[in-house]
GUTOR-336638 format. One record per residue (C-alpha): x, y, z. Coordinates in steps of 0.5 Angstrom, whole numbers, padded with zeros to 4 digits, always signed. Example, Ala and Ser with C-alpha at 12.3 -4.5 7.8 and 13.67 -1.06 7.14 Angstrom:
<sites>
+0025-0009+0016 +0027-0002+0014 
</sites>
This chain:
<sites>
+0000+0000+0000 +0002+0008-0002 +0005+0011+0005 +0000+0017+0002 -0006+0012+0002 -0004+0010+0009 -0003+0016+0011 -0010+0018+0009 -0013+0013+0012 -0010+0013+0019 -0013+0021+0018 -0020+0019+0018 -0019+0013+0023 -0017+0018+0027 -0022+0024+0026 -0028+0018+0027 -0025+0016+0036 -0029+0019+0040 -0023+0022+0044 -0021+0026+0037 -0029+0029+0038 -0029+0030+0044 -0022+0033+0044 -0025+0038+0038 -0031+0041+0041 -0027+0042+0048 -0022+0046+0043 -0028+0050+0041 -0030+0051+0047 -0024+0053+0051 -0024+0059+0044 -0032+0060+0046 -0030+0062+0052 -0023+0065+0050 -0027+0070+0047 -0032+0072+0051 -0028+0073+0057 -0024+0077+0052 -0030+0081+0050 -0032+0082+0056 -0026+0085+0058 -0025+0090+0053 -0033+0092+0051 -0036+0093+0059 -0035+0096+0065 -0034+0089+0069 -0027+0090+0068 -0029+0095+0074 -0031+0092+0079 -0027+0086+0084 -0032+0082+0083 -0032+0083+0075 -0024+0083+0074 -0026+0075+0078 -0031+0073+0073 -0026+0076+0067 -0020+0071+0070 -0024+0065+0072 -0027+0066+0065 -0020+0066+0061 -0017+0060+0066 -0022+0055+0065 -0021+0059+0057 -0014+0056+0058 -0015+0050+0061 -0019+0048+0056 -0015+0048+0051 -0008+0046+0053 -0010+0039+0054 -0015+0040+0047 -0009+0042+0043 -0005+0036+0047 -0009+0030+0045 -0010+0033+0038 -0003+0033+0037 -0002+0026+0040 -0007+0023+0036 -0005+0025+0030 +0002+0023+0032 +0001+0017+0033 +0003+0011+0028 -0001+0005+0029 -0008+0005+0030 -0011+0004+0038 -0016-0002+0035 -0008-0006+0035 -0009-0010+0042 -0001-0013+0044 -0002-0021+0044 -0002-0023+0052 +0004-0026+0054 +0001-0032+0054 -0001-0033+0047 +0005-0032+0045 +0009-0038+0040 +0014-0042+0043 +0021-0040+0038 
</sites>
């Protein structure tokens, strides 16, 4: 089979985990909040006040925490060689040599 092919293939085998998915959408969401705490800041007067300043940072904290560990298992995933549905032999069933 063509590396190119194989490639492709494992691309797609990728993208269809769960783990891929669920990975993806915390992404979106950590940008999602990203934005608002940002929108926020900039556009009222929340920046203000103690209470609104909390709000602004715990807001961009969860933002950040969403992402780092997102963009981590994207990248993992897409990294890795060999697809998860490949289990090792138990030490049991090998072959005597």
């Amino acid at each position: 089979m063509e590396p190119d092919q194989e490639s492709t293939r494992h691309l797609q085998t990728v993208r269809q985990s769960s783990i891929f998915r669920w990975a993806l959408a915390l992404q979106w969401f950590g940008l999602a909040v990203f934005v608002l705490a940002v929108g926020l800041a900039l556009f009222t007067d929340l920046h203000r006040t103690v209470g609104g300043i909390t709000t602004i940072a715990v807001l961009g904290m969860l933002a950040l925490l969403s992402l780092v560990p997102a963009r981590f298992i994207l990248t993992v995933q897409l990294m890795n060689p060999k697809p998860k549905t490949e289990q090792p032999t138990p030490p049991g069933d090998q072959q005597p040599r």
